[in-house]
C-alpha positions as CSV (number, residue, x, y, z in Angstrom):
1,X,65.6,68.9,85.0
2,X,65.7,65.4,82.9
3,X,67.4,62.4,84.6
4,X,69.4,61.5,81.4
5,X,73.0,61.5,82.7
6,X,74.8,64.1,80.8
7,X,77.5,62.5,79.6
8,X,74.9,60.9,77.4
9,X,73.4,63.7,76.1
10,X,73.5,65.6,72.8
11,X,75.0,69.2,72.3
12,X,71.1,70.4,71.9
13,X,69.7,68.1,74.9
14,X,72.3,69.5,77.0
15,X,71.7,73.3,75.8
16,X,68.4,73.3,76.3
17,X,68.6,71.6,80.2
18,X,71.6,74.1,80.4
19,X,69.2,76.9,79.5
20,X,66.2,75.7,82.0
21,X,68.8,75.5,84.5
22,X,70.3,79.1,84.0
23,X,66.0,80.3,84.0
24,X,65.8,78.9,86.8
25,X,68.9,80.5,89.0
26,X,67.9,84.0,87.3
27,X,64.4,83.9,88.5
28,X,66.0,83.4,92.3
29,X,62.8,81.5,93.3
30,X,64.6,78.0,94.1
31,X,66.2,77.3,97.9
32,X,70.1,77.8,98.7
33,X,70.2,74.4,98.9
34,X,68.7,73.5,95.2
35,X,70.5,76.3,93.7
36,X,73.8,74.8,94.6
37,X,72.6,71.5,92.9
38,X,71.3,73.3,90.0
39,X,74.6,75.3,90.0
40,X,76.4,72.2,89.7
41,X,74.5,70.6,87.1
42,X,74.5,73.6,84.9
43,X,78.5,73.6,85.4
44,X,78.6,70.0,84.1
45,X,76.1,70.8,81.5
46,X,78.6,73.6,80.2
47,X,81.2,71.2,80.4
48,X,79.5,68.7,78.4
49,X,78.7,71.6,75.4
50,X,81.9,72.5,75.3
51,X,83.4,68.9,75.0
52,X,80.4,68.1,71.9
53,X,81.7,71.8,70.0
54,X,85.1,70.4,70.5
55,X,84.3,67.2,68.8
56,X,82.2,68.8,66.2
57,X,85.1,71.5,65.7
58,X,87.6,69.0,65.3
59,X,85.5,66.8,62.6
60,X,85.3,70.0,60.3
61,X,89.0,70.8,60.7
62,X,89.7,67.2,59.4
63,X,87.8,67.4,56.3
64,X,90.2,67.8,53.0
65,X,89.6,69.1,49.9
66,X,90.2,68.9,46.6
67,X,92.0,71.9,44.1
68,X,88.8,72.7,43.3
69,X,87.7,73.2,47.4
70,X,85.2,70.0,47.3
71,X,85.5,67.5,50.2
72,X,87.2,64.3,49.2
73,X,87.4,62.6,52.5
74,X,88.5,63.4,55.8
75,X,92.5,63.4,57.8
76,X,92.9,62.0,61.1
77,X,92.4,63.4,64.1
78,X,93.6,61.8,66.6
79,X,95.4,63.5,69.4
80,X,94.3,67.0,68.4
């Protein structure tokens, strides 16, 4: 499990933790106590993917194009 707080994380950092942590609750090995934690984590991990799709979902959905469909710049977002 890294130490990076997740609200610093990348969509992929935070995958990949999100998968060790899911491996981890699957294989049943860890104590009640540590699962809960790990539970946790993984929540806020999920949280934090969702929140990075969102942003990247949002930046596609603002770039305009031209009549003949080529990017020419990008609308504003703000408040989607």
């Amino acid at each position: 499990m890294s130490d990076k707080k997740i609200s610093d994380m990348s969509f992929e950092e935070a995958m990949a933790e999100l998968e060790a942590v899911v491996g981890q609750l699957e294989r049943g090995e860890v104590p009640l106590e540590e699962s809960i934690k790990l539970y946790e984590r993984g929540a806020a991990l999920k949280k934090r993917c969702e929140e990075k799709l969102k942003e990247a979902e949002e930046k596609v959905a603002a770039i305009t194009l031209d009549s003949e469909g080529n990017p020419t710049g990008t609308k504003d977002v703000s408040g989607l």
